[in-house]
C-alpha positions in Angstrom: 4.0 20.1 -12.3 7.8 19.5 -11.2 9.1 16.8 -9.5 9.4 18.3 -6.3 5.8 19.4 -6.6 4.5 16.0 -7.6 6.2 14.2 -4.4 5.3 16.7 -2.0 1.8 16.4 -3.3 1.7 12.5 -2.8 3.3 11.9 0.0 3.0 11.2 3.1 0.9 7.4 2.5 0.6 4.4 5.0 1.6 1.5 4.3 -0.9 -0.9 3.9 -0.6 -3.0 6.5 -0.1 0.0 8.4 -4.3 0.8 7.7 -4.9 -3.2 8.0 -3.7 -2.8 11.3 -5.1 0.2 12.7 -8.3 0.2 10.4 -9.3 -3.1 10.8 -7.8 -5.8 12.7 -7.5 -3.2 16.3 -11.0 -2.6 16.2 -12.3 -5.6 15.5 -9.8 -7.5 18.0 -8.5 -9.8 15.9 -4.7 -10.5 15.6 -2.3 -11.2 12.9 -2.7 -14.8 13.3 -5.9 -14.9 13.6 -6.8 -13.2 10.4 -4.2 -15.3 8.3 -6.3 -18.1 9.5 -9.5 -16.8 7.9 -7.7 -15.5 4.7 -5.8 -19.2 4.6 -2.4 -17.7 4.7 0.5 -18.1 6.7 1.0 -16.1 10.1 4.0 -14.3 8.6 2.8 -13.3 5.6 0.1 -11.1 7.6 3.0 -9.9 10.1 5.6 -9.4 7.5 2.5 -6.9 5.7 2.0 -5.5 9.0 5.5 -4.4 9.6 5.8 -2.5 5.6 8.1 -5.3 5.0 5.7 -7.1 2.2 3.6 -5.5 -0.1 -0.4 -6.2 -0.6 -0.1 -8.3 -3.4 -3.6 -9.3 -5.7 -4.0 -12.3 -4.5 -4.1 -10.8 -0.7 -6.3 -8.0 -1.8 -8.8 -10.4 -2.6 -8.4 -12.0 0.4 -9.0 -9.2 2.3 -11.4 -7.7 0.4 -13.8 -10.9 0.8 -13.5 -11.1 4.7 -14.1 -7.6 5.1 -16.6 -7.2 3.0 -15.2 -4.3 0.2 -13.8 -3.7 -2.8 -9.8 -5.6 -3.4 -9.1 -2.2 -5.5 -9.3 -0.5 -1.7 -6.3 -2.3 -1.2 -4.4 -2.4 -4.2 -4.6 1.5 -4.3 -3.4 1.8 -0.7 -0.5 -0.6 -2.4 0.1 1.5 -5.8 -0.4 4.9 -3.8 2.4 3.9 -0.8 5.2 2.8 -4.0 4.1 5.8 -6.0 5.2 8.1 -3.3 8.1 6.2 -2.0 9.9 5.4 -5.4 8.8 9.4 -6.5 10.5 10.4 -3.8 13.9 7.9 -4.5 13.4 9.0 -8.1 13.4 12.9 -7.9 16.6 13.5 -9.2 16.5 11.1 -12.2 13.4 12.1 -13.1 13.9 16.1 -13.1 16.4 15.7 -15.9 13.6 14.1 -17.9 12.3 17.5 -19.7 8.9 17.0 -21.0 7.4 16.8 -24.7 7.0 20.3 -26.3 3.6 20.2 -28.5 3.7 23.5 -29.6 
């Protein structure tokens, strides 16, 4: 599969705190602050996640994972899918000069 190909076919992915957001703390009513309360974190580091500005680190996977009930890999693969497609993307230039192993 080519570059091109392979960042076409990944993108486009939310950030995190994007889903957090929309998924989770709308519908249940509960704001940034509020939730960093729960999770024992500070106000900013919720809102700074929020905005795209932070990524969901371990750490805040697990955090989030245990107040909502679910799995922290939920998170974490939000986290690794949104950098796969935006540093693919950054990348496609570099990365189509790469020619791959010939095996046969």
């Amino acid at each position: 599969m080519g570059v091109y190909a392979m960042a076409r076919r990944i993108v486009p992915n939310y950030h995190p705190g994007e889903v957090l957001q929309a998924r989770y703390l709308f519908p249940a009513g509960l704001s940034a602050y509020a939730l960093a309360r729960k999770l024992h974190v500070s106000p900013s580091r919720i809102e700074r996640i929020i905005a795209g500005r932070l990524p969901v680190t371990i750490d805040t996977a697990l955090r989030l994972a245990r107040f909502f009930d679910m799995d922290p890999h939920y998170w974490l693969q939000l986290q690794q899918d949104f950098d796969l497609s935006r540093i693919s993307i950054s990348m496609q230039t570099i990365l189509a000069e790469i020619r791959p192993l010939n095996y046969s």
